[in-house]
Every structure is written in structure tokens, then in C-alpha cells.
C-alpha positions in Angstrom: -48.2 88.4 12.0 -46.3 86.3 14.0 -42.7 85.0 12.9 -43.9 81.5 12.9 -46.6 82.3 10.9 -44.6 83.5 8.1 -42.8 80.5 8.2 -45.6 78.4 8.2 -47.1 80.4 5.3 -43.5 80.2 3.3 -43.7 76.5 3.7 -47.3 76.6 2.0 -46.8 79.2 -1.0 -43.2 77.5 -2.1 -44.5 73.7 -1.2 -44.3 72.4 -4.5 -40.3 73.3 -4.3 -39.5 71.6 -1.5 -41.7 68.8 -1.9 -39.6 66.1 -3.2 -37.0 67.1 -0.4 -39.9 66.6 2.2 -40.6 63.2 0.6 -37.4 61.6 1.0 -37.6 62.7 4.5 -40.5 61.1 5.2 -39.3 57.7 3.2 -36.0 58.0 5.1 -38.4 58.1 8.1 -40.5 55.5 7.2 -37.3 52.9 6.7 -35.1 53.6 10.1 -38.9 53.4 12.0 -39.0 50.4 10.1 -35.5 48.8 11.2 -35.9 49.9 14.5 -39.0 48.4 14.5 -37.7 45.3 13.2 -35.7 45.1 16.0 -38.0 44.4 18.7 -40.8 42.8 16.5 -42.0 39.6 18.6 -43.2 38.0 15.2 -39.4 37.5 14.4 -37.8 36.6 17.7 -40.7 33.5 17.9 -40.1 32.4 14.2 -36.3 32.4 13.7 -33.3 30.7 15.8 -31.2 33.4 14.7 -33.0 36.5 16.3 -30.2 37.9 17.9 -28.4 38.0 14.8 -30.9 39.7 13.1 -31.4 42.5 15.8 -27.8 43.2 15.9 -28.3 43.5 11.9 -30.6 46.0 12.1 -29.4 48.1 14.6 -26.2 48.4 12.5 -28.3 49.1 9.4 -30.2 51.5 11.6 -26.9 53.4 12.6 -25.8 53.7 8.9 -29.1 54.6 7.8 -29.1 57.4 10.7 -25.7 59.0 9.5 -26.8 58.8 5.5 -29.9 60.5 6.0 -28.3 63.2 8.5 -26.0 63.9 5.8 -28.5 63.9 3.2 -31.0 66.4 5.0 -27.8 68.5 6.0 -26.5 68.4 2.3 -29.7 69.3 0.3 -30.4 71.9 2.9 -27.8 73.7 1.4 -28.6 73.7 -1.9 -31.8 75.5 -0.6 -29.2 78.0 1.0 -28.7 79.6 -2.8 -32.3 79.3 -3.9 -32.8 81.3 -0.5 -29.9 84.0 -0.5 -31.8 86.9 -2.5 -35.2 86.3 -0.4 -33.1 86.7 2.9 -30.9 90.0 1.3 -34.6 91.7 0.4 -35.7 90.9 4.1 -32.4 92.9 5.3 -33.4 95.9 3.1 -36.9 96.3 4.5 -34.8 96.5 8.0 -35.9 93.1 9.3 -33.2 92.5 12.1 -31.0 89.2 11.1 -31.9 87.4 14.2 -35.4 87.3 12.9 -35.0 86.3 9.7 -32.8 83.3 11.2 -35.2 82.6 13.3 -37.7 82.6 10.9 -35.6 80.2 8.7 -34.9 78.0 11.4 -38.9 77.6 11.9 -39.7 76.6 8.1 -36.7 74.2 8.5 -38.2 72.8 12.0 -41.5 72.5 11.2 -41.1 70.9 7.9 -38.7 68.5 9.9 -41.6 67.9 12.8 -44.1 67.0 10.0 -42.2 64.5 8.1 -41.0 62.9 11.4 -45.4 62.7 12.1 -46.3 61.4 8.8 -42.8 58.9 9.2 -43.9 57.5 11.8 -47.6 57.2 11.1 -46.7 55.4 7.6 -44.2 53.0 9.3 -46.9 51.8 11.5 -49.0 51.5 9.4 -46.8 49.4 7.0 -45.3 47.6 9.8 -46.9 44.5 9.4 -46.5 44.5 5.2 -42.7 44.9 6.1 -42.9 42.2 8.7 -43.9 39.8 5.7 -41.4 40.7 3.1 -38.8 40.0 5.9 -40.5 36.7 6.3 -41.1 35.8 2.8 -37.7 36.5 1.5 -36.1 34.4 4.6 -37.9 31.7 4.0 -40.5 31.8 6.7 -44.5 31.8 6.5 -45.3 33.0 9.7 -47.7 36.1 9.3 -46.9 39.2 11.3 -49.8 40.3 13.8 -50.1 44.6 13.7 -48.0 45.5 16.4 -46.6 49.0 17.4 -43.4 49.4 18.9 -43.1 52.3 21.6 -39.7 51.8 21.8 -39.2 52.4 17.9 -41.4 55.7 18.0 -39.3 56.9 21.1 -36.2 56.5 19.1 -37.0 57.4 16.1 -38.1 60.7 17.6 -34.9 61.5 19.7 -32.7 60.8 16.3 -35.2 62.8 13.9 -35.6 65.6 16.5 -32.0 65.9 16.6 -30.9 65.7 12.8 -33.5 68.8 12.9 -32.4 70.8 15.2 -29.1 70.8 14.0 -30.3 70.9 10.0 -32.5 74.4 11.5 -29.5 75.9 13.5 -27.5 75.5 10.2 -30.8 77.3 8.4 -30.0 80.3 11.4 -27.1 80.5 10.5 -27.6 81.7 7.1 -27.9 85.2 8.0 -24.7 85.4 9.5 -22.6 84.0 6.8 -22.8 86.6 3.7 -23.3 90.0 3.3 -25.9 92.1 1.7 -24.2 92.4 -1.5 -23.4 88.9 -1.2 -26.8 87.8 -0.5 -28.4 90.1 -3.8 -26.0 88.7 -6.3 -25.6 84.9 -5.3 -27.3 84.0 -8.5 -24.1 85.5 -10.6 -21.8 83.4 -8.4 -19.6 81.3 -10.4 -20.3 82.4 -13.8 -17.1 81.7 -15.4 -16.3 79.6 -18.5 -13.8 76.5 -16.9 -10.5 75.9 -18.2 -9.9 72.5 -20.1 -7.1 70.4 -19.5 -5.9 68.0 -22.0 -3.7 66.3 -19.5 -6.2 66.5 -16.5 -8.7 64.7 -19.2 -6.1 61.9 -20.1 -5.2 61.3 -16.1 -9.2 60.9 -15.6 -9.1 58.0 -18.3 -6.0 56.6 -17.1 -6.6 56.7 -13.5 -10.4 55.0 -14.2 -7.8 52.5 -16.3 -5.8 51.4 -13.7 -8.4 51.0 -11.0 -10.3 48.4 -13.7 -7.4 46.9 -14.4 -6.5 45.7 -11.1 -10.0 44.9 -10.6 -9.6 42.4 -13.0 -6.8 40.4 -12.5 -6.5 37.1 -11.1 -5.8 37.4 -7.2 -3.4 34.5 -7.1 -1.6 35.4 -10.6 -1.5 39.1 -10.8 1.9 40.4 -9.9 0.6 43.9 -8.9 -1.8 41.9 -6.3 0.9 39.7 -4.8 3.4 42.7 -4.6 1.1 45.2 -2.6 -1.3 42.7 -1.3 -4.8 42.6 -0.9 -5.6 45.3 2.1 -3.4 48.2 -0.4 -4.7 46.8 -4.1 -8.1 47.3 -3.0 -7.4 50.8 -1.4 -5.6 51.9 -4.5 -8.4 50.2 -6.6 -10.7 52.6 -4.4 -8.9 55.8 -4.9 -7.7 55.6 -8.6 -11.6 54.9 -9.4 -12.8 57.7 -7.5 -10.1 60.3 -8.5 -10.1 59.2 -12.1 -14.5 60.0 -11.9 -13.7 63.6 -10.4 -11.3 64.5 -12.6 -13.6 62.8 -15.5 -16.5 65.2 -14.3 -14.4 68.1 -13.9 -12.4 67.8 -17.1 -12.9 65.5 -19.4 -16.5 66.6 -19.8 -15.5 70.2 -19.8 -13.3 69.0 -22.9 -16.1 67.4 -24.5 -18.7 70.3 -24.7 -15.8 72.7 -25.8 -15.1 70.2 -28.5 -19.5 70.1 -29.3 -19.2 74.0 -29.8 -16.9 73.5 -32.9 -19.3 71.7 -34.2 -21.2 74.8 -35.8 -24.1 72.8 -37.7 -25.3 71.0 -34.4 -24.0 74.2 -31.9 -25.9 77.0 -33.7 -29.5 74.5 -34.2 -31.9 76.1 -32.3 -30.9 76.9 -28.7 -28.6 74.5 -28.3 -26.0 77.1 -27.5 -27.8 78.1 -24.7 -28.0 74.5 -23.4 -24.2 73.5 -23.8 -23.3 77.0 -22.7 -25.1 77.0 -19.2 -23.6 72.7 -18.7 -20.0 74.3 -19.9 -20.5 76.8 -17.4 -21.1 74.7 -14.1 -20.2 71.1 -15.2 -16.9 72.0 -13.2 -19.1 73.4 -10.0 -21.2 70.1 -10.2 -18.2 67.9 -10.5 -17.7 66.9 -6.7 -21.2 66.2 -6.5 -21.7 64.3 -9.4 -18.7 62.1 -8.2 -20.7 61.5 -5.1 -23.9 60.3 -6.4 -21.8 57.8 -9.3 -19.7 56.6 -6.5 -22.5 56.0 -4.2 -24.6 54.6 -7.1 -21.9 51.9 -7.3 -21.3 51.0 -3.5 -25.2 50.8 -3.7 -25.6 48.7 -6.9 -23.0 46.5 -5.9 -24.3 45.9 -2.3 -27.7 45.3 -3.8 -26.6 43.0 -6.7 -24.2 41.0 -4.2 -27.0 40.4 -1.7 -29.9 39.7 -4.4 -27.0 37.3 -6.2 -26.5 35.7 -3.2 -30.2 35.2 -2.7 -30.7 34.1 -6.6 -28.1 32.0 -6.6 -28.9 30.3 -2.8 -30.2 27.1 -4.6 -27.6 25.7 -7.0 -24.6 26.6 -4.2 -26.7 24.4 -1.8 -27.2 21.8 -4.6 -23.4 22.1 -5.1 -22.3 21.1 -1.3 -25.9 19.2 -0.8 -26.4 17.1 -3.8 -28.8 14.9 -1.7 -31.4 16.0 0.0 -30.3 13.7 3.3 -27.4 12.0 4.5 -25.6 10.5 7.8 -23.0 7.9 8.9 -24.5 4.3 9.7 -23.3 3.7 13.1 -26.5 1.8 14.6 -28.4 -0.4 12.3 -31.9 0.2 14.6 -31.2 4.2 14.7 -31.1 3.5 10.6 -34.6 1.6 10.7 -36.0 4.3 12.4 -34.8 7.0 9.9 -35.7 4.8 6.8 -39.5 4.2 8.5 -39.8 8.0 9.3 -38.6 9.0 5.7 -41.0 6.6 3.9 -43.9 7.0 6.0 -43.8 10.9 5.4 -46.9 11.4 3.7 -45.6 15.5 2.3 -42.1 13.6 0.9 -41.7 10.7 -1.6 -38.4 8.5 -1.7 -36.3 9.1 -4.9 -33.9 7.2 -4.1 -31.6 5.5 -1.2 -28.4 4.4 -1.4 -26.4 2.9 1.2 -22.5 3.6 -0.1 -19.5 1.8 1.5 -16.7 4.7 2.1 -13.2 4.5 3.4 -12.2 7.4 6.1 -8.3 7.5 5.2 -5.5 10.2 6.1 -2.9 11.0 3.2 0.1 12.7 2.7 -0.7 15.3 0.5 3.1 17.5 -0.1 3.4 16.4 -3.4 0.1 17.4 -4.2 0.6 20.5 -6.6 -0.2 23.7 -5.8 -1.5 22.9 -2.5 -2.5 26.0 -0.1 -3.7 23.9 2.8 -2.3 21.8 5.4 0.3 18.7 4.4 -1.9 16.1 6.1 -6.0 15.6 4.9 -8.7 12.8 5.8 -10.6 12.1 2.6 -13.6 10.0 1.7 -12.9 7.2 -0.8 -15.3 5.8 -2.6 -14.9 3.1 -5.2 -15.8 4.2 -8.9 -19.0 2.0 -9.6 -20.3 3.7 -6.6 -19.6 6.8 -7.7 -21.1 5.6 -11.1 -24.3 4.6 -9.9 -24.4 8.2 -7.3 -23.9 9.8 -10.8 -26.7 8.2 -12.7 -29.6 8.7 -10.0 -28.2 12.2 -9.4 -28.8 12.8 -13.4 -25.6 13.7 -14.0 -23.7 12.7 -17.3 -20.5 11.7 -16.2 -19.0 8.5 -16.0 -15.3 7.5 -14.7 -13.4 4.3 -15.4 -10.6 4.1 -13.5 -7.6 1.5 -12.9 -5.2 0.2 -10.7 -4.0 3.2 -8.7 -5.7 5.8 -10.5 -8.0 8.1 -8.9 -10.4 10.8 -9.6 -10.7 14.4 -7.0 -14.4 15.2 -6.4 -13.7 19.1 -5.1 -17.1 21.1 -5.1 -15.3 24.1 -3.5 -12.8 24.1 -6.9 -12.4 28.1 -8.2 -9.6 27.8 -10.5 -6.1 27.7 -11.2 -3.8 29.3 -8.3 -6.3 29.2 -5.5 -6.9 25.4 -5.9 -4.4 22.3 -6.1 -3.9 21.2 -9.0 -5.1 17.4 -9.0 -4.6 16.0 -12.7 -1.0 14.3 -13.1 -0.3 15.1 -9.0 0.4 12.0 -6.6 -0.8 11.2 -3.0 -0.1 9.1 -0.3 -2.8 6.7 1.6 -2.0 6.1 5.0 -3.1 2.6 5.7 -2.4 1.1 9.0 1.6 0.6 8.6 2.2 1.4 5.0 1.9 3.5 2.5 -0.6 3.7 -0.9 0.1 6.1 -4.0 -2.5 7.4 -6.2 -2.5 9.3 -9.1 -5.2 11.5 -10.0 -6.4 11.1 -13.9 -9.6 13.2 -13.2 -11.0 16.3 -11.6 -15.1 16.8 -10.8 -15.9 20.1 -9.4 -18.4 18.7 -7.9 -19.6 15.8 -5.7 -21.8 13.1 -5.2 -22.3 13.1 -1.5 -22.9 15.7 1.3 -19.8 18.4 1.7 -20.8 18.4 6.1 -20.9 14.3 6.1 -18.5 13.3 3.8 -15.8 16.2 3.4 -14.1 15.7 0.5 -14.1 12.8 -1.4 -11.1 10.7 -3.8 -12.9 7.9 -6.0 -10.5 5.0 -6.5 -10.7 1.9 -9.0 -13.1 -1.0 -7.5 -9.7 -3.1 -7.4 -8.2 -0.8 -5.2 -11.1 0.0 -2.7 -11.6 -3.7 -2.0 -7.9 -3.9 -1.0 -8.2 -1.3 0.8 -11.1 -1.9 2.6 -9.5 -5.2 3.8 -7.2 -3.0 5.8 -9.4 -0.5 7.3 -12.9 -0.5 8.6 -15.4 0.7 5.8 -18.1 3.6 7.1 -21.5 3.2 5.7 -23.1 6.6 4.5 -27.0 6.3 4.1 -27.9 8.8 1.1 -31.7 9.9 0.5 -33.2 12.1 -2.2 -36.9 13.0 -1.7 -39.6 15.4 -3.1 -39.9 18.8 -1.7 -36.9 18.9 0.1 -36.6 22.6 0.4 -40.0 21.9 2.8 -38.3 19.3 5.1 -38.5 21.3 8.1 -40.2 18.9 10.1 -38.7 16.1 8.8 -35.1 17.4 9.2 -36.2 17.8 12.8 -37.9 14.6 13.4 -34.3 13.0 11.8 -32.0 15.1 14.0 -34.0 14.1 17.0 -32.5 10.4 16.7 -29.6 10.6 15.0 -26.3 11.6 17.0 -23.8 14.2 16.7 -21.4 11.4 15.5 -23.4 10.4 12.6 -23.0 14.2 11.3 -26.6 14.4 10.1 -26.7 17.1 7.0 -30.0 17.9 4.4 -30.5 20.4 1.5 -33.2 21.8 3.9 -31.0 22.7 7.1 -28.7 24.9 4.6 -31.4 26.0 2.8 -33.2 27.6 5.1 -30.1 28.9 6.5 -28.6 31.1 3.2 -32.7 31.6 2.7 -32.5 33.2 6.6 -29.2 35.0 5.1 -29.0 35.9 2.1 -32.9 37.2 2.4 -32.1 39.5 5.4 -29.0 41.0 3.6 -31.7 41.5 0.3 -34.1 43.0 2.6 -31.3 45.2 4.3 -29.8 46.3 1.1 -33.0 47.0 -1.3 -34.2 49.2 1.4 -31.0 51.1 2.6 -30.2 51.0 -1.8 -33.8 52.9 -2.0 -33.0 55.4 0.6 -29.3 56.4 -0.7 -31.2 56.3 -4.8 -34.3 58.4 -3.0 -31.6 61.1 -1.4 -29.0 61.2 -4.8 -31.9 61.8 -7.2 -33.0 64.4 -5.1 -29.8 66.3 -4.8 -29.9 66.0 -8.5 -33.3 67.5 -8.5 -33.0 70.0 -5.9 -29.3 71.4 -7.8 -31.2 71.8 -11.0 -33.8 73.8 -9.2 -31.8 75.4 -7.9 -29.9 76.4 -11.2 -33.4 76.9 -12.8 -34.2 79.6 -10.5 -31.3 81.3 -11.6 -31.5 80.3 -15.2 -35.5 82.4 -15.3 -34.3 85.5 -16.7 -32.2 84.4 -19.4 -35.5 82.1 -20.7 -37.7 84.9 -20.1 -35.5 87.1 -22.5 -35.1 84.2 -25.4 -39.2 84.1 -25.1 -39.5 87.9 -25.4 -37.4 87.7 -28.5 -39.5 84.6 -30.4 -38.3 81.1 -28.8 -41.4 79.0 -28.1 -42.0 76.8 -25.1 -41.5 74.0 -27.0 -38.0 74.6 -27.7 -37.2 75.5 -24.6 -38.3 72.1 -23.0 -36.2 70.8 -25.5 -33.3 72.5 -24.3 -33.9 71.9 -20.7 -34.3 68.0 -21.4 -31.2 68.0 -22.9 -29.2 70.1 -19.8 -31.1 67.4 -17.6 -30.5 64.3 -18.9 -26.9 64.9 -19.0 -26.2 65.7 -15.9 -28.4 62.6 -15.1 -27.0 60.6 -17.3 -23.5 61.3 -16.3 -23.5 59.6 -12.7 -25.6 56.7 -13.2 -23.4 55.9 -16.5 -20.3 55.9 -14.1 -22.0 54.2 -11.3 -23.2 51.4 -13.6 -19.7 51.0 -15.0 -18.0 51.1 -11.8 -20.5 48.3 -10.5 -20.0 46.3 -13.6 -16.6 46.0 -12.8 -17.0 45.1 -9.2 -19.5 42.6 -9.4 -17.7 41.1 -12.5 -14.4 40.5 -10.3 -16.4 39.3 -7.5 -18.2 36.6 -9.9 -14.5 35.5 -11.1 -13.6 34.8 -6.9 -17.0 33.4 -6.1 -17.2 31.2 -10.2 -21.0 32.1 -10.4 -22.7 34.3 -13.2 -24.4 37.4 -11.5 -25.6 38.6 -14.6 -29.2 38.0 -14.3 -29.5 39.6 -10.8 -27.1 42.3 -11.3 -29.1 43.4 -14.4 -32.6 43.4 -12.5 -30.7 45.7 -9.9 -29.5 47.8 -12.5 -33.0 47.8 -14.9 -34.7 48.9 -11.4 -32.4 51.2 -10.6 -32.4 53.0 -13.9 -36.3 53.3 -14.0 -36.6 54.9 -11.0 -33.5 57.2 -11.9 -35.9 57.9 -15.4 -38.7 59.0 -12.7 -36.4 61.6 -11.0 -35.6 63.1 -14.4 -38.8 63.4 -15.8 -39.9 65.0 -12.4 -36.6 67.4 -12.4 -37.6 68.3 -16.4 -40.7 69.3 -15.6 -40.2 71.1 -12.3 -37.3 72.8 -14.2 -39.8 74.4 -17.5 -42.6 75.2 -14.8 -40.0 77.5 -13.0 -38.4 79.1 -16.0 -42.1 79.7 -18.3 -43.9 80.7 -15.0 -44.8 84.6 -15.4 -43.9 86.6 -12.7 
């Protein structure tokens, strides 16, 4: 029997061990083949204008995924390394030479590695056209992907997967080499020893977590601590007090917490539930540093996923806030305006809402005195008089009604956030440059909002009707056509057909140019993060799983004895539900929290809710995090209650 063959028949008799490990392999697989794929697909370069972009996307999501995964197969690799060690010793006793035994580890390793890179890249072809048509769907796009299989995609996929193992299998080789016999027979007794607790170590864990939220949370324009170390620093302490205060959390704090359980004699001495806190009080410490990997990387991935899918969710209502109507341009020819009007209204897919043709005023102002003002001292704004801002109001559906006088003047400011990173209109006082003198208004009101087009119109000052006429009797008044129509997120064609005629000058913009633009966007970043977010969940629950294992297979003695001596099975899946969901439960508890935090600063700067999305990125998240544990429970009991 050839070495080979062993190897071949290890992989067959202990399948069912490595065969979650072999899975994410082949899912990692399956999602670069898919990116790279993506890449060069011919379905996307014909349907989008932004192609490029999108290639350049995925060959940096590509790269990324490439270095996770490498780490991933390198990382859970050892973990096998201690499942592994006594199998290897017994092999040295019998006189099998090291070289042999490394090379027959290095074959399980390769061949498991060849097989998942097969079935990878048989899948991703297969699926290739299903992932053509989420891309498309979630962009925006109903173009339907023809079945197409991209050489260039195998061939690298190949070179990087034949690579990552080669060097995973050389690291298998090495295995020999590292420990010695003695080592190698009593790996499973390796750190065995009750942790010390530290009262202040515990405290600095909370306090360090503390500070991180703290500064997480503060106003960016207000918060002293912000303003002294600036943004770049804040945000690298942020980072480092968060993941600091989670290590020493995992590595203290909970090691003060189950010494404080064992005082509790009633709950401690139930059943075996000394067993169970016993064997997490022993290795919580030895699990710390990866536990504060997988919450930390639960976060960054939550947060990436929540941001993008917010984004996505939320695409709409920001386009309704800079596009309230669904068209609009400058009047500069009055046959160019026919033309538009007759091409609207004899659209047989659109039906006029309404049309409005609004006299504005294109003025420069001194703005210095304007409070709180971040931006240059000079602006052009768009003045409107108040009954046509009135009468915008009431076919937009909107509530609001100004009345203004004399020299008063209300801000329309869609791109308002809040106090300290926007001027403060209310009470300030500008200066209207007309022709040779000079105009002061006073603003009384403040819309975040606006009733024309942010790319036509910029931002717009609403003035008294008095006041505009005068005005306008010094200055030449600019028309602004303004159309509302059904189905304007379908406009494609009739955006085109518009921006055919118009000109530059008449700065042309539609809900359905910017649309279809965050919908090409913020869907690529969705697609992007769900899959790379399914790969990094795929390889942390699995280096959960393959740890317990790993710990199970060690644990097998001490069940076998509590059987011998009257413990039913029953119990002892009790206990081992228990060990497991803690150590579960500890990451994704922290992850969560951490990614709370995040995305709740980042909805503060952007002034959106991301509840809704976040939450369907964290109820996803969690229910495949639930399947991993179940799996690891019930891989754990078979392992311990299997006879020998």
C-alpha cells in the first residue's frame, strides 16, 4: 500500500471530520471563480456604462477574498495540527520514517485541496449565469445573462487555489518536524491549567470597550476629544481600544465570570454542570485570541454588509431628497422646450403629473456673516419667490407653507445634517449682489429639503413675492421647466430621448439618471459585500466548529468515564450544548455590539435610520450562526458517545 493510498483512504474513514472544512473550501471556491468570472462576463460590459468600474471592483474584491481564504485554509489547518499530533506520534513508534509520514500528510492535505478546487469550479459554472442575474437585478438592470464559461477565470482560479495548497500541504509536512515524540503522545494534556483572574485586567476590558463607544458616539464637529486628535487618530484609537478591550474581555473578564458561577453551589453542583464550566474555565483563556478574531471580524463584516444594503434600502428617498421631480432643465430655447413637452406627453409608458414652468433668479451673495459657515464666502443661489415655492409645495404633497415679508427669506438645504457641520440659517443675514448694489436678507426659516432639482438648481433661498419682483426688475429671470410623471424610476428611454435635445447648458437632471446610478452602486457594493460577508461568516463558524472538535476529541475520555459511572446521554448533550453556545455566543454578542455602535455613528453623519436593514443583516447573520452551532453540538456528542 502505497503512501497515497493511505492518504486517500484517511481522507475517506475521517471524512465526516473534515467535511465542513472542505465545504467552505469549496464555497470560498465557488465565490472568487465567481468574481473573477464577473470580471470578464460580456453580459455586463454590453448592459452597463460603468463596466470598467465594475471590473476593477471585482478584481479588488477578488484580491481580498484571495488573502481571507488563504488565511482561513492556513488557519483551520492548524487546528487539525492537534487533532492530528497523537496519530502522527503512533506512526513514529511503529518506525515509520518522518519524511513519510510528512509526506503522507502533505497528500491528504493536497488532494482534499485538488477536489474542492474541481467541485469549485464546476459549481461556479454552473451557477454563473444565476450570479449573473442577481448582479443585474440588484443594479437595476433586466438584461438576462446567456451561460457563458470563462477560460480565463478557470485558469486563475487554478494558479491561486493550486498555490494556497501547496503552501497549506508543505505546512501539513512540516508537522513532523516540529514536536517530539513525547510531545506528539501528550498534546491532548497541553494547556490544562486553571487561568488566573484579574479583577483589574476585567475592569480595563470594560473600560477600554467604554472609551472606544464613547468616542464613537460623539458629534464630530462638537466633541472636544475629536477636534483635539482629529479624525485619522480618533478613529485609530477608536479601533484599538475596541479591539483590546474584546481580548482582554475574552481572556479575563469571562474567566472572572465562571469563577464567580462556581460559587454558586445550587446551580454549580446540578448535574454536570461542573464539568461544563470546568472544561470553558479551563481554555476560555487559550480561545481568547481567536474568539477576538471572529467578534471583530463579525463586526467589520456586519457593518460592511449593513452599510452597503442601507445604502441600497435607502437609494430611493436620498434620490427623492436631491430629485424631488422626476425631470427638470433651464428654458433657454422655447422650440427645444416644445419638443421636450411633445416627447413627455406623447409617451405612452409615462403620464404627466404635473408641469410647472417656475421663474428663478441666478444671484451671487455675500455669505461672511452667514453663521457657522464651513464653505466658501461667496455662493450663487436660486431664488424663488414664496408663492412659487407654495404652489411646488402643494403638487409635491408636502405640508408646508411659508409666508414671508419684506426682506425675509426662507434656506431650502437638502444636504442639511445638523448643528456644527451646517450654517446655521435662522436669525443669520446675507448679502444679494444685484448689478451695483447690495440686498440683505434675513433668514426666518429653514427646509431641509427642496422643491426643485439639487444638479439644475443648486441650492435655493425663497424670498417674499415683493422682493422677487424687485429683484427680477434688475436681473434677468431663468425659467426652470419642472415635470413629475408616472413610473419614473422606468424613464430610461425617455431620459435619453430628453438628453438627446437638450444642451449641456440647460443642465438636464431626472430621478431616473440618479436612480439608476446609486441602483448601479449601491447594488454592486450589496452584491460585493453579501458574498465576501458569507465567506468571512462560512470560514469564522468553521474555526468555531473545527476548535470544538478539536477539544471534543480530547474531551472523549473524561465523557466515557462519567458514562461508565451512571451519566446518561442525555445529560451529556446537555452539557455540551451549554460549553457550545457559549463559546458561540460570546463573539457574535460582541460583534453585534461593536456593529451596533458603528452603524449607529454612521447613521448620525449620514441623518438616515439604518435600523431596518441593519437588523435584516444581523437576523441573517444570527440564523446561519444558529446552523453552525447546532452542527458543532451535534458533531461534538457523536465524537464523545462514539464507542471505540
Amino acid at each position: 500500500m502505497t503512501l497515497f493510498s493511505i492518504a486517500r483512504k484517511n481522507i475517506r474513514q475521517n471524512f465526516t471530520n473534515y467535511f465542513l472544512y472542505f465545504a467552505s473550501m469549496i464555497f470560498s471556491i465557488v465565490i472568487y471563480f465567481t468574481f473573477v468570472s464577473l470580471k470578464y462576463d460580456e453580459t455586463i460590459q454590453a448592459t452597463s456604462d460603468t463596466s470598467p468600474k465594475i471590473s476593477s471592483a471585482f478584481s479588488g474584491a477578488a484580491v481580498v477574498l484571495m488573502v481571507f481564504v488563504a488565511i482561513f485554509i492556513w488557519y483551520s489547518n492548524s487546528f487539525f495540527t492537534r487533532k492530528r499530533k497523537k496519530e502522527v506520534g503512533l506512526y513514529s513508534l511503529l518506525g515509520v520514517r518522518k519524511k513519510q509520514i510528512g509526506r503522507m500528510l502533505f497528500y491528504e492535505n493536497f488532494i482534499m485541496g485538488i477536489l474542492a478546487l474541481s467541485i469549485g469550479i464546476l459549481l461556479g459554472s454552473v451557477l454563473s449565469k444565476f450570479f449573473v442575474s442577481i448582479l443585474m437585478g440588484v443594479m437595476g438592470f433586466e438584461a438576462i445573462g446567456d451561460f457563458t464559461i470563462s477560460l480565463a477565470a478557470i485558469v486563475n482560479t487554478i494558479i491561486v487555489f493550486s498555490l494556497i495548497t501547496i503552501i497549506t500541504s508543505f505546512q501539513g509536512y512540516r508537522l513532523i518536524y516540529r514536536f517530539k515524540l513525547i510531545e506528539l503522545f501528550q498534546a491532548d494534556k497541553e494547556g490544562e491549567q486553571e487561568p488566573k483572574s484579574s479583577f483589574i485586567m476585567a475592569l480595563l476590558s470594560v473600560i477600554l470597550v467604554g472609551i472606544g463607544y464613547w468616542l464613537a458616539l460623539q458629534n464630530l464637529m462638537e466633541s472636544n476629544a475629536w477636534k483635539a486628535m482629529g479624525i485619522m487618530v480618533t478613529s485609530l484609537v477608536i479601533l484599538a481600544t475596541v479591539i483590546l478591550g474584546t481580548y482582554f474581555l475574552f481572556s479575563t473578564l469571562t474567566v472572572n465570570l465562571l469563577k464567580m458561577s462556581r460559587k454558586n453551589k445550587r446551580s454549580y453542583w446540578k448535574g454536570i454542570n461542573l464539568i461544563g464550566t470546568s472544561q470553558l474555565l479551563y481554555r476560555i483563556k487559550g480561545n481568547a485570541r481567536t474568539l477576538t478574531i471572529i467578534a471583530v471580524l463579525s463586526a467589520t463584516t456586519l457593518s460592511a454588509v449593513g452599510t452597503a444594503y442601507s445604502l441600497y434600502y435607502n437609494n430611493r428617498s436620498n434620490v427623492e431628497l436631491v430629485n424631488p421631480n422626476s425631470m427638470m432643465f433651464i428654458n433657454q430655447d422655447k422650440n427645444v422646450t416644445n419638443q421636450v413637452r411633445d416627447i413627455i406627453s406623447n409617451n405612452k409608458n409615462h403620464d404627466v403629473i404635473y408641469h410647472e414652468s417656475i421663474p428663478t433668479l441666478q444671484i451671487n451673495a455675500d455669505v461672511t456673516t452667514l453663521k457657522n459657515n464651513l464653505f466658501s464666502n461667496e455662493m450663487m443661489y436660486t431664488v424663488i419667490s414664496v408663492s412659487d415655492f407654495n404652489k411646488l409645495a402643494k403638487v409635491q404633497k408636502r405640508t408646508d407653507k411659508l409666508s414671508l415679508k419684506g426682506n425675509e427669506a426662507a434656506a431650502l438645504d437638502e444636504w442639511y445634517y445638523y448643528e456644527g457641520m451646517s450654517p446655521n440659517y435662522i436669525g443669520s443675514t446675507i448679502s444679494l449682489k444685484v448689478n451695483d448694489r447690495v440686498e440683505n436678507i434675513t433668514f426666518k426659516s429653514l427646509k431641509k429639503y427642496n422643491v426643485l432639482n439639487y444638479y439644475t438648481a443648486s441650492t435655493t433661498v425663497v424670498v417674499s413675492d415683493q422682493l422677487f419682483t424687485q429683484l427680477g426688475k434688475e436681473t434677468n429671470s431663468v425659467k426652470m421647466e419642472v415635470y413629475e410623471i408616472t413610473n419614473e424610476d422606468e424613464a430610461k428611454q425617455l431620459t435619453k430621448d430628453i438628453q438627446l435635445i437638450l444642451p449641456d447648458e440647460a443642465r438636464f437632471s431626472s430621478f431616473y439618471a440618479d436612480y439608476s446610478d446609486g441602483m448601479e452602486t449601491s447594488g454592486l457594493m450589496i452584491f460585493m459585500g453579501g458574498f465576501l460577508g458569507l465567506v468571512f461568516l462560512a470560514a469564522t463558524g468553521s474555526i468555531i466548529y473545527f476548535k470544538q472538535l478539536t477539544e471534543a476529541n480530547s474531551d472523549k475520555g473524561r465523557y466515557e468515564i462519567l458514562h461508565k459511572i451512571g451519566v446518561n446521554k442525555k445529560e451529556v448533550k446537555r452539557s455540551i450544548a451549554k460549553q457550545v453556545l457559549f463559546v458561540f455566543a460570546l463573539p457574535l454578542i460582541a460583534g453585534i455590539a461593536h456593529c451596533s455602535v458603528a452603524l449607529t455613528a454612521l447613521s448620525r453623519l449620514m441623518q438616515t435610520s439604518l435600523v431596518i436593514p441593519v437588523v435584516i443583516c444581523m437576523g441573517v447573520y444570527t440564523c446561519i450562526y444558529i446552523v453552525y452551532y447546532f452542527l458543532t453540538v451535534n458533531a461534538y456528542y457523536k465524537i464523545v458517545t462514539k464507542s471505540k
